[in-house]
C-alpha positions as CSV (number, residue, x, y, z in Angstrom):
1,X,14.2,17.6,85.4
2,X,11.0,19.9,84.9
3,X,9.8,17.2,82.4
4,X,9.9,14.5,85.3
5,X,8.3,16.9,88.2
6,X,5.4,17.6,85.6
7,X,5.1,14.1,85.0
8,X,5.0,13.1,88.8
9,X,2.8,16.2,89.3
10,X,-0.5,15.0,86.5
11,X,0.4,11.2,88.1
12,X,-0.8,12.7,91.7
13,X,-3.6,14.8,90.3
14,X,-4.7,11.6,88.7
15,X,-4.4,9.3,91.7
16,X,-6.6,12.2,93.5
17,X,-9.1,12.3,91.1
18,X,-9.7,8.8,91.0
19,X,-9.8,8.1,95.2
20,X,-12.5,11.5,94.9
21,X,-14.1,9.4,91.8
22,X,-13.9,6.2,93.9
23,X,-15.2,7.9,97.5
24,X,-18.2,9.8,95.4
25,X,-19.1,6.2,93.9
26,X,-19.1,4.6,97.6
27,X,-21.0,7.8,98.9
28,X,-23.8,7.1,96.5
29,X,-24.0,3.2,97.5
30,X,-23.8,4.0,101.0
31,X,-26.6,6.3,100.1
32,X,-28.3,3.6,97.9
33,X,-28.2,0.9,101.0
34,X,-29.5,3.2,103.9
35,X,-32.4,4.3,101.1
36,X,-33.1,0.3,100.8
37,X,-33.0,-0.7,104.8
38,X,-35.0,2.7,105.5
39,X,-38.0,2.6,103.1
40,X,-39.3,-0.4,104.3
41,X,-39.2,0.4,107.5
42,X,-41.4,3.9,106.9
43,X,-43.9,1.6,104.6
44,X,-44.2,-1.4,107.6
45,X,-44.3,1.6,110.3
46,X,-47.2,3.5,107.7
47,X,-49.3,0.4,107.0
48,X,-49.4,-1.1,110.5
49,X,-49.9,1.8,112.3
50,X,-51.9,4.1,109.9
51,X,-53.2,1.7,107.1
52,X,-56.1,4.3,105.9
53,X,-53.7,7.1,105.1
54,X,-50.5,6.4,103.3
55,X,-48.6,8.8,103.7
56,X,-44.8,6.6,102.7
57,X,-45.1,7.7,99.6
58,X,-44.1,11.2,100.6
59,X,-40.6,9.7,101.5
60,X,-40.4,7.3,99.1
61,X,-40.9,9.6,96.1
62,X,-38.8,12.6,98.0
63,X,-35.9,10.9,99.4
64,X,-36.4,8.6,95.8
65,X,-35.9,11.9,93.9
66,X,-33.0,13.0,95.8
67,X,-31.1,9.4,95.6
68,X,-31.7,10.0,91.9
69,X,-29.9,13.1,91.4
70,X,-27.2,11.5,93.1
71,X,-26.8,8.8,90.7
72,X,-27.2,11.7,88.0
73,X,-24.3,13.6,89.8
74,X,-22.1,10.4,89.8
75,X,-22.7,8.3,87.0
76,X,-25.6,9.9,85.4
77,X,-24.6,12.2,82.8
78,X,-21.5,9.6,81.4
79,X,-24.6,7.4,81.4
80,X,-26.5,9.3,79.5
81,X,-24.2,9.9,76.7
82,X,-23.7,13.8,78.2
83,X,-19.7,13.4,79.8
84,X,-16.9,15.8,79.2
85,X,-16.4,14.4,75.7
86,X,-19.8,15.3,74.6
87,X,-19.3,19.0,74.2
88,X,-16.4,18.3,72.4
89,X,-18.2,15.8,70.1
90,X,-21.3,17.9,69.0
91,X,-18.7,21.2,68.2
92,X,-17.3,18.7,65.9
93,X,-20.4,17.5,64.4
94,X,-21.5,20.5,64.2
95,X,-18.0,22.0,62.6
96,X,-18.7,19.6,60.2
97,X,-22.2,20.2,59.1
98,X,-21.7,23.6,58.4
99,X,-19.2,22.9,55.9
């Protein structure tokens, strides 16, 4: 009876740490599309109305940066090579080299 209630119990933590996984992932594309309307709106309201100085590149670079680390924070690191397994990887390697 325990066996089943544990069972039920990593099921559910499962199913809520995929709909977090799966609401992060369409955070950062919501994030992704407003970044994509907005920019070009900033660079047409820059050019047409101050073509000498252009000062879009502030908010492209910035808000750039910031959509960045938010990519990093959600797929990032796994993309990099650098997910949970990787710790447990290099103490391996390293186990290993030493002897």
């Amino acid at each position: 009876m325990e066996d089943k209630r544990k069972i039920e119990f990593t099921k559910q933590q499962r199913y809520y740490k995929a709909q977090k996984r799966v609401k992060d992932v369409k955070g950062f594309y919501i994030h992704l599309t407003i970044y994509c309307l907005v920019i070009p709106l900033i660079v047409f309201i820059n050019l047409k109305y101050v073509p000498h100085i252009h000062w879009f590149w502030y908010s492209v670079l910035g808000w750039g940066m910031g959509l960045f680390f938010h990519w990093l924070g959600i797929f990032g690191f796994k993309f990099l090579g650098l997910g949970k397994n990787w710790e447990d990887k290099k103490i391996k390697e390293f186990m290993n080299e030493n002897n």
